[in-house]
TORKOL-4160 file (C-alpha; in steps of 0.2 Angstrom, whole numbers, padded with zeros to 4 digits, m for minus):
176
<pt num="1" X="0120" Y="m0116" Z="0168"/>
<pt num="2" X="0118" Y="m0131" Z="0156"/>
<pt num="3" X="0100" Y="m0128" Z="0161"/>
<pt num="4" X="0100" Y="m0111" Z="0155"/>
<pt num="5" X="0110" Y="m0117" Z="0139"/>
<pt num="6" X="0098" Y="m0129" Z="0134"/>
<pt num="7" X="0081" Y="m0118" Z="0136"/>
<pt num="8" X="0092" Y="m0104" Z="0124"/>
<pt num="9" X="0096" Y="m0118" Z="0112"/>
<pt num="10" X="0077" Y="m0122" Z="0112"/>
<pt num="11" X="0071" Y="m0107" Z="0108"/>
<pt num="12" X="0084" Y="m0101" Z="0095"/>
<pt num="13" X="0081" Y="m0119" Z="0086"/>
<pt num="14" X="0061" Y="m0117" Z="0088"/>
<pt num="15" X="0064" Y="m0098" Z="0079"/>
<pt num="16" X="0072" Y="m0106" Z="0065"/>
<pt num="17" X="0061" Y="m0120" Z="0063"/>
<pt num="18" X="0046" Y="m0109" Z="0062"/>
<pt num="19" X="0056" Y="m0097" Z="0050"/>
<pt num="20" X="0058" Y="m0112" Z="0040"/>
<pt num="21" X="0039" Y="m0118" Z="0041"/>
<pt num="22" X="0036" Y="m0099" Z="0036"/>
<pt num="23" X="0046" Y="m0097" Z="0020"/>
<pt num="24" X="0041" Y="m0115" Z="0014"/>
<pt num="25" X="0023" Y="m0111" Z="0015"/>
<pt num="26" X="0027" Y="m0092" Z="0007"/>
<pt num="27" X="0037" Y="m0100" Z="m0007"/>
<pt num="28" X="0018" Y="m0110" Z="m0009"/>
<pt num="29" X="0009" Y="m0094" Z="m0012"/>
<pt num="30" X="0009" Y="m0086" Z="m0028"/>
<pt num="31" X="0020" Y="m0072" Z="m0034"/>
<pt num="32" X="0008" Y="m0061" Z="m0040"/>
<pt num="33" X="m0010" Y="m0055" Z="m0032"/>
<pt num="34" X="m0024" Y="m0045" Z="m0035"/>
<pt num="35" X="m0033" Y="m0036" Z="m0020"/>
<pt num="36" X="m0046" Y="m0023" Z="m0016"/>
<pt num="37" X="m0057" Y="m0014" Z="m0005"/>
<pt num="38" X="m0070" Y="0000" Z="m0004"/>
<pt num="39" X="m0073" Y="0011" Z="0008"/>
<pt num="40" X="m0083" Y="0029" Z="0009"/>
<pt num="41" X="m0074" Y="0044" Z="0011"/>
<pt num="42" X="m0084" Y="0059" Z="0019"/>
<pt num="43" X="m0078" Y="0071" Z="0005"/>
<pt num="44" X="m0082" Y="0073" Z="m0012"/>
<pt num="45" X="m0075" Y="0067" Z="m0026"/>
<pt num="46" X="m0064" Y="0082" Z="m0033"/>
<pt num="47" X="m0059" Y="0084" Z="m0013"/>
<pt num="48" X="m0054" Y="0068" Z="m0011"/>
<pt num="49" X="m0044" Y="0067" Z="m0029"/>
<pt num="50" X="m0034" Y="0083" Z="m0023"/>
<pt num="51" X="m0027" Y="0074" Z="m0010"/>
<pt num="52" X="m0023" Y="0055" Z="m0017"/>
<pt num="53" X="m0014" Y="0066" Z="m0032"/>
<pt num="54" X="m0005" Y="0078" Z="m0019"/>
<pt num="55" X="0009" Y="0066" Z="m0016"/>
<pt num="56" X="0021" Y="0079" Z="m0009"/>
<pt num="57" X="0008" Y="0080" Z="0007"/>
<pt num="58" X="0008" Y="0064" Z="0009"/>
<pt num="59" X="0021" Y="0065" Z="0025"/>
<pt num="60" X="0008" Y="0075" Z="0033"/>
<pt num="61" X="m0007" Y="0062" Z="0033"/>
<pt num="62" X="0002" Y="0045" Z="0032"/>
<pt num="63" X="0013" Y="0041" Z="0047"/>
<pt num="64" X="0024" Y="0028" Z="0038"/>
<pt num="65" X="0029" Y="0039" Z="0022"/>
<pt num="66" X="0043" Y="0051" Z="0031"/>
<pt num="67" X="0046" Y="0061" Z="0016"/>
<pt num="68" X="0042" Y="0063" Z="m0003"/>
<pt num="69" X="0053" Y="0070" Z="m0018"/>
<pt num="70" X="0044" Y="0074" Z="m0032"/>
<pt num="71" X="0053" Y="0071" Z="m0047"/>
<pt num="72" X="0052" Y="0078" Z="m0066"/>
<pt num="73" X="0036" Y="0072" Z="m0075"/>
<pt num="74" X="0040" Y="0057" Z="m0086"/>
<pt num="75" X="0032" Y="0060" Z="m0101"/>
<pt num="76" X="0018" Y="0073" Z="m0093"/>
<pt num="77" X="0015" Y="0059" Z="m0080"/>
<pt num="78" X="0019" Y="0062" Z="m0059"/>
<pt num="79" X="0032" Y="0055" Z="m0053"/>
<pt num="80" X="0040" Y="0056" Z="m0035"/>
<pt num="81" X="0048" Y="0044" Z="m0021"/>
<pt num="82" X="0041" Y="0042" Z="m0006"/>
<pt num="83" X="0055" Y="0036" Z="0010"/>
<pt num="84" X="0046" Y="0023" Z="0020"/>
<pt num="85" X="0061" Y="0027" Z="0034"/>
<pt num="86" X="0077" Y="0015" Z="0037"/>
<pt num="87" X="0081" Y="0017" Z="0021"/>
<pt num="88" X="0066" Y="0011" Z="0010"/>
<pt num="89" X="0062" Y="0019" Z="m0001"/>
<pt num="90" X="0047" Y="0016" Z="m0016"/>
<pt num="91" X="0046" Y="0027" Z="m0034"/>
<pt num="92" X="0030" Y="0028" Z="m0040"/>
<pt num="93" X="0025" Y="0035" Z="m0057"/>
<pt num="94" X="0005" Y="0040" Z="m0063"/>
<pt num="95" X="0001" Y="0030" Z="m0077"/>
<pt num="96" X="m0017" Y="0036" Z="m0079"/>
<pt num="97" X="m0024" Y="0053" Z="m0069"/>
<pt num="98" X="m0041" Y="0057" Z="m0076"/>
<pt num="99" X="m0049" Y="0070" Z="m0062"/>
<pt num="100" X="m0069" Y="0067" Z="m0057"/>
<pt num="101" X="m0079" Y="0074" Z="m0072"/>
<pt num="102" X="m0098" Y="0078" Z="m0070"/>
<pt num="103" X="m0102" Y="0063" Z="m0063"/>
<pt num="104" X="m0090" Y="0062" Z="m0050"/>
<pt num="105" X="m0081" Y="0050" Z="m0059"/>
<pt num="106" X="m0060" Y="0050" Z="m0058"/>
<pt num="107" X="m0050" Y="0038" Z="m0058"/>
<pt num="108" X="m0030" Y="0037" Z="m0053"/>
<pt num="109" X="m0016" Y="0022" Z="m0058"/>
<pt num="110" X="0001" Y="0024" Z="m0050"/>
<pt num="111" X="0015" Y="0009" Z="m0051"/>
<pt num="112" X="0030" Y="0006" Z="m0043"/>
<pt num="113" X="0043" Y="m0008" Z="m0049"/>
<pt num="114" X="0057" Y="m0015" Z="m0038"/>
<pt num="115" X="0065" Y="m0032" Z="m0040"/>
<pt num="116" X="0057" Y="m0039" Z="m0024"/>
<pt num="117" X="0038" Y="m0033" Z="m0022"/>
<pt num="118" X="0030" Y="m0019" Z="m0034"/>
<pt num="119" X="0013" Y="m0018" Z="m0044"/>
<pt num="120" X="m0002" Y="m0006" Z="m0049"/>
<pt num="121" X="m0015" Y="0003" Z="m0036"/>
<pt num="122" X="m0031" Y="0010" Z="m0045"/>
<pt num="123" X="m0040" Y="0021" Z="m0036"/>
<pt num="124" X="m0058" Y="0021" Z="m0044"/>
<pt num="125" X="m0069" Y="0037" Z="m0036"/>
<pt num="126" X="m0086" Y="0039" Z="m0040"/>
<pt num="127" X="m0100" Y="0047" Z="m0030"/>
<pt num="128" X="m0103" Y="0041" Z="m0014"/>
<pt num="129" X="m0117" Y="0035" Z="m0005"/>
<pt num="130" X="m0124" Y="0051" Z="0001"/>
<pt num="131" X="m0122" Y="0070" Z="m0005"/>
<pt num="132" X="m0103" Y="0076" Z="m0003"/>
<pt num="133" X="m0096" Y="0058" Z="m0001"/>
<pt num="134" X="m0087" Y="0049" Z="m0010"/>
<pt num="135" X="m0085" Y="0030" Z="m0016"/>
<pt num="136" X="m0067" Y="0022" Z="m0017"/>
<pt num="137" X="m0061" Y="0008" Z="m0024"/>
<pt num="138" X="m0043" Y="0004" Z="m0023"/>
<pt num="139" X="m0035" Y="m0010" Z="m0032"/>
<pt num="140" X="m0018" Y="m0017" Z="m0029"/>
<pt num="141" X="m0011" Y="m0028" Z="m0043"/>
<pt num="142" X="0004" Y="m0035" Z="m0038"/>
<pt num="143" X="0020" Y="m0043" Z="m0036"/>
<pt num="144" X="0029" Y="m0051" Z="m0018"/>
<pt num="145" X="0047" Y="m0060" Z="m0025"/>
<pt num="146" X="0054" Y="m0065" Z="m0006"/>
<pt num="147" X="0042" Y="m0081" Z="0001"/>
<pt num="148" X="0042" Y="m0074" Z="0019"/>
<pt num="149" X="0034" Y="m0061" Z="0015"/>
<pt num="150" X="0021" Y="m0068" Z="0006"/>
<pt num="151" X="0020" Y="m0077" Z="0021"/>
<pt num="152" X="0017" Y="m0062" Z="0031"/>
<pt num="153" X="0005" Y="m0053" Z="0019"/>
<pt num="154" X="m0005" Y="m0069" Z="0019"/>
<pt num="155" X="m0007" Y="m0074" Z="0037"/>
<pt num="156" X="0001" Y="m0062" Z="0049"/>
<pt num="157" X="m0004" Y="m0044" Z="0042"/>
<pt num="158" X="m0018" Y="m0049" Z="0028"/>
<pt num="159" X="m0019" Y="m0048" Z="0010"/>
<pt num="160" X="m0027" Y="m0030" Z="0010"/>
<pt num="161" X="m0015" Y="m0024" Z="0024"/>
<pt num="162" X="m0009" Y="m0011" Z="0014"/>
<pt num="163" X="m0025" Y="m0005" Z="0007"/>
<pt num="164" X="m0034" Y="m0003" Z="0023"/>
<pt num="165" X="m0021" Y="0007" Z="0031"/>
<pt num="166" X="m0021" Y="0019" Z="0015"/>
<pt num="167" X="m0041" Y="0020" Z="0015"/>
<pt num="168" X="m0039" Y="0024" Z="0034"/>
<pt num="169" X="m0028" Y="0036" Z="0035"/>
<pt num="170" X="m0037" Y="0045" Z="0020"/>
<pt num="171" X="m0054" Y="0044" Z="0029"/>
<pt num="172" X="m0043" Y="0052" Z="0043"/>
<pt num="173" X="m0037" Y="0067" Z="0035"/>
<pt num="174" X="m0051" Y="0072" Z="0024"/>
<pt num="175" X="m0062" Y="0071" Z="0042"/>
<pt num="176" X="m0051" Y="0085" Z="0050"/>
């Protein structure tokens, strides 16, 4: 039994150490980031527009949002809240929506603010490398407050985590 004690004071005391190495090294990592990637989309530009600005079917293409609420435009801009599930919840609002002109062109800025992690994705579309694609560019300009997570976003799930499962999933449902 004292055997048995021992490994379980072990491992709860090796957890907390390397909770600790984790939030020191987080609180060493800056606050604020800047991240992108590029990917094609195998739609065109106005196609693919239509669906980063249709927030309300968002649920139906992206696993982790459960639901959206559009709310009242703020000063003619979108603005909704999307529920991540167990209670998180994120508002976003569009501060720029300038649809692909001519040259296939658009471009998209949403923000979101909360006190512990919030920021700017730019979603930049622009012709893609062959007819009826498209090329996007998303840039996340933001904040992380809580170390540990920094932590995580830096070395367990990766700076562009986010990003790459958006581009994903949007290469997903414009491929059905």
């Amino acid at each position: 039994m004292k055997t048995v004690m021992l490994i379980v004071v072990g491992v709860i005391g090796t957890i907390l150490f390397l909770g600790l190495i984790a939030y020191a090294v987080g609180a060493t990592l800056p606050v604020d980031h800047i991240v992108s990637v590029t990917g094609t989309v195998a739609a065109p530009p106005a196609k693919v527009f239509a669906v980063i600005t249709d927030v309300a079917d968002g649920p139906t293409w992206r696993p982790e949002v459960k639901s959206v609420q559009v709310l009242p435009k703020d000063k003619s801009r979108d603005a909704w809240i999307e529920d991540m599930g167990s209670g998180t919840t994120m508002k976003f609002i569009a501060i720029t929506t300038a649809p692909p002109g001519p040259n296939g062109k658009g471009d998209r800025k949403v923000e979101t603010k909360d006190p512990d992690y919030g920021g700017s994705w730019d979603f930049e579309l622009s012709p893609g490398p062959s007819p009826g694609t498209t090329t996007l560019k998303i840039t996340e300009e933001g904040y992380i407050m809580k170390s540990y997570v920094r932590f995580l976003m830096a070395y367990v799930l990766g700076p562009t985590h986010n990003l790459d499962v958006y581009m994903k999933e949007l290469q997903a449902d414009v491929a059905k």
